[in-house]
Chimera marker file (.cmm) of the C-alpha trace (Angstrom):
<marker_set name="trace">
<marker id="1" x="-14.194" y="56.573" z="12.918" r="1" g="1" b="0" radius="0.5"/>
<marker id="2" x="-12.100" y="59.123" z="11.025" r="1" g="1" b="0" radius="0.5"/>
<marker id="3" x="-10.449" y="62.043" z="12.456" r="1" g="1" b="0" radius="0.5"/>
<marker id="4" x="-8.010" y="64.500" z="11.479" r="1" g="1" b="0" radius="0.5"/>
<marker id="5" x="-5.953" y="66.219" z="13.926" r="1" g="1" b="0" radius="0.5"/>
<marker id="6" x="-3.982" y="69.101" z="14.005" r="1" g="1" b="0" radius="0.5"/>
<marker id="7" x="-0.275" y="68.844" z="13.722" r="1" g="1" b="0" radius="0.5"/>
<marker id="8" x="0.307" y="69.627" z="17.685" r="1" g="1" b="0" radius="0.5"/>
<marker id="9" x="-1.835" y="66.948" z="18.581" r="1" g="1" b="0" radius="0.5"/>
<marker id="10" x="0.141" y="64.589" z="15.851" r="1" g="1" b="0" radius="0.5"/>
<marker id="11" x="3.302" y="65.049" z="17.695" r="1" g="1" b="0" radius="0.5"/>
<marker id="12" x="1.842" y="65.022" z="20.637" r="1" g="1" b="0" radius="0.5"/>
<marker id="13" x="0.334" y="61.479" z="20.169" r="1" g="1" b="0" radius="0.5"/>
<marker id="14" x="3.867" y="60.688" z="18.276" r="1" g="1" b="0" radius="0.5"/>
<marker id="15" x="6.297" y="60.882" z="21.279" r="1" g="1" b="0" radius="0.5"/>
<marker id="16" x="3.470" y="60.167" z="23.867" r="1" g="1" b="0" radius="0.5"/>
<marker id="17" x="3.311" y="63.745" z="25.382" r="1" g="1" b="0" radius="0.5"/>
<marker id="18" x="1.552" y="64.176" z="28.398" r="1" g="1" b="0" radius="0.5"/>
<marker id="19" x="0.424" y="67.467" z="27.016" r="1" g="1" b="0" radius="0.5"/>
<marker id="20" x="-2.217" y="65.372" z="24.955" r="1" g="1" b="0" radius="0.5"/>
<marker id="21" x="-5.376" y="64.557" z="27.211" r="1" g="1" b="0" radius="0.5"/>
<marker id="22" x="-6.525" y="61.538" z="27.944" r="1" g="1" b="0" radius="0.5"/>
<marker id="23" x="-9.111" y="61.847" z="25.549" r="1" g="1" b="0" radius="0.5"/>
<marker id="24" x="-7.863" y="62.875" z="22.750" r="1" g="1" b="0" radius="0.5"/>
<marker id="25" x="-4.977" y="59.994" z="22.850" r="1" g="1" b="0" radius="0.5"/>
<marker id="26" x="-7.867" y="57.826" z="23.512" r="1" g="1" b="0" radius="0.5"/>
<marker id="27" x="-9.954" y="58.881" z="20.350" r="1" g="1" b="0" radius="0.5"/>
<marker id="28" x="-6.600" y="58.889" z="18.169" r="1" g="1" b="0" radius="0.5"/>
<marker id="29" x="-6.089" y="55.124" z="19.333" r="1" g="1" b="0" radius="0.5"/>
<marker id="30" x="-9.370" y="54.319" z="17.925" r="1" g="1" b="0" radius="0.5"/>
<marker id="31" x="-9.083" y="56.050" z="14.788" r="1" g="1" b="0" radius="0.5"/>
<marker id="32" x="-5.710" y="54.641" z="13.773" r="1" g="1" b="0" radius="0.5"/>
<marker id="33" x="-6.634" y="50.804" z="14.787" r="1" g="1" b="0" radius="0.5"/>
<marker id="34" x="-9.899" y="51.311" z="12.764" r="1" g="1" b="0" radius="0.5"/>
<marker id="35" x="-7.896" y="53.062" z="9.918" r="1" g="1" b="0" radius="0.5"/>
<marker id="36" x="-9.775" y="55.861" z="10.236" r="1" g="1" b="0" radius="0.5"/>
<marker id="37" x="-6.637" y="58.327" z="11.498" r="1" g="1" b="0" radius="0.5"/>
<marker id="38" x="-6.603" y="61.173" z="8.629" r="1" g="1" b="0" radius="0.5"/>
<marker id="39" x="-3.475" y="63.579" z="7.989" r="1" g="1" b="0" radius="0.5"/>
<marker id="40" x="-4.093" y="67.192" z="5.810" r="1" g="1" b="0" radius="0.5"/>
<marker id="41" x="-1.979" y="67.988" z="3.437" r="1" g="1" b="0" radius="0.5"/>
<marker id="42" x="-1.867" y="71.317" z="5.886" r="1" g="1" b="0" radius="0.5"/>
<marker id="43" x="-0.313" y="69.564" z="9.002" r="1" g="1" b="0" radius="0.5"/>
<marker id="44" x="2.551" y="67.719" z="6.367" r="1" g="1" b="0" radius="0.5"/>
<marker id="45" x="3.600" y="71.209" z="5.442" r="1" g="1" b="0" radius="0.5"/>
<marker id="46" x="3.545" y="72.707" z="8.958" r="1" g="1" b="0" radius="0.5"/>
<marker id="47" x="5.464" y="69.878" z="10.120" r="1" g="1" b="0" radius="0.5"/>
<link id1="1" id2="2" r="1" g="1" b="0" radius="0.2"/>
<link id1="2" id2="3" r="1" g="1" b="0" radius="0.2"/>
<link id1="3" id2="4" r="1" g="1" b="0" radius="0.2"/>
<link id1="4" id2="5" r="1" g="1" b="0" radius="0.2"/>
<link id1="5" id2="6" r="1" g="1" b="0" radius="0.2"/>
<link id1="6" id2="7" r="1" g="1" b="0" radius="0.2"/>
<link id1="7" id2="8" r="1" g="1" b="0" radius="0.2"/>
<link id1="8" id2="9" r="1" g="1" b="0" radius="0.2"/>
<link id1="9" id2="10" r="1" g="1" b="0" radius="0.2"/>
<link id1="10" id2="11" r="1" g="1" b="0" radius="0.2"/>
<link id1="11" id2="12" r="1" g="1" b="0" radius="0.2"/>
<link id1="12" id2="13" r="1" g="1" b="0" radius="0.2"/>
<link id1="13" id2="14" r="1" g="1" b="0" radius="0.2"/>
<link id1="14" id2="15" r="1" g="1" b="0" radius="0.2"/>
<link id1="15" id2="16" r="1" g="1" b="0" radius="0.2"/>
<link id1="16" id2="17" r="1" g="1" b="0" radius="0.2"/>
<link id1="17" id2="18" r="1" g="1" b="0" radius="0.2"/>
<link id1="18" id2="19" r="1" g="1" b="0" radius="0.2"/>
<link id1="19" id2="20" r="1" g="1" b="0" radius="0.2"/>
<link id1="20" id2="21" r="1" g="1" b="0" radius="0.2"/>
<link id1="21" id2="22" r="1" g="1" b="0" radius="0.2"/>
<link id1="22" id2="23" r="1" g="1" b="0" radius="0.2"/>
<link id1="23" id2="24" r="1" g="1" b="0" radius="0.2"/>
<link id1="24" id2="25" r="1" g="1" b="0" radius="0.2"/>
<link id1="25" id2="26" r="1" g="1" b="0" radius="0.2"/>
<link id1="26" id2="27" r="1" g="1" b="0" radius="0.2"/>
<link id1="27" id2="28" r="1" g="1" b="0" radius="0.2"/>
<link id1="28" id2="29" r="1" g="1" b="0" radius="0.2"/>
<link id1="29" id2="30" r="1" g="1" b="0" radius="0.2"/>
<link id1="30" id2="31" r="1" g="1" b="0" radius="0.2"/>
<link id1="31" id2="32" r="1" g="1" b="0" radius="0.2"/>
<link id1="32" id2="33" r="1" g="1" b="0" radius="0.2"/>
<link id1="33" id2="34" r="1" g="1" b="0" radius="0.2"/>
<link id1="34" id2="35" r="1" g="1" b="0" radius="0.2"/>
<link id1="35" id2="36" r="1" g="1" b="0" radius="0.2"/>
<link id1="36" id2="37" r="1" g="1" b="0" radius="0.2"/>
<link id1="37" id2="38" r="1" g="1" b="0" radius="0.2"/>
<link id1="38" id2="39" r="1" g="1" b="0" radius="0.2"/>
<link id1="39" id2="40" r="1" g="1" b="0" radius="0.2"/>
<link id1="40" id2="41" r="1" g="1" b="0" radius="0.2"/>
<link id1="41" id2="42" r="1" g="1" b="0" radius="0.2"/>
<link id1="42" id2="43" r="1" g="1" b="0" radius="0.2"/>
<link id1="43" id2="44" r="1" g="1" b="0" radius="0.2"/>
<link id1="44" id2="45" r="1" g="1" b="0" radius="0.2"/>
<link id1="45" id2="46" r="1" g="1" b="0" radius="0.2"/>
<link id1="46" id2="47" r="1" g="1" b="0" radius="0.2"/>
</marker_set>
């Protein structure tokens, strides 16, 4: 599965926020065990 997130949901999923549903943390678990997690070059320069 690949997915690319947006840089909210990236720190989000970073420090564990509860702010990120259930689902999304869920689908961003699976795409980083599989390899599949995906960062723009977009969300490096907001961050």
């Amino acid at each position: 599965m690949r997915v690319v997130a947006d840089s909210h949901a990236l720190v989000w999923y970073g420090h564990d926020s509860p702010r990120l549903s259930d689902r999304a943390r869920d689908t961003l678990d699976q795409a980083m065990a599989s390899g599949g997690g995906v960062i723009s070059i977009v969300t490096l320069v907001e961050l």
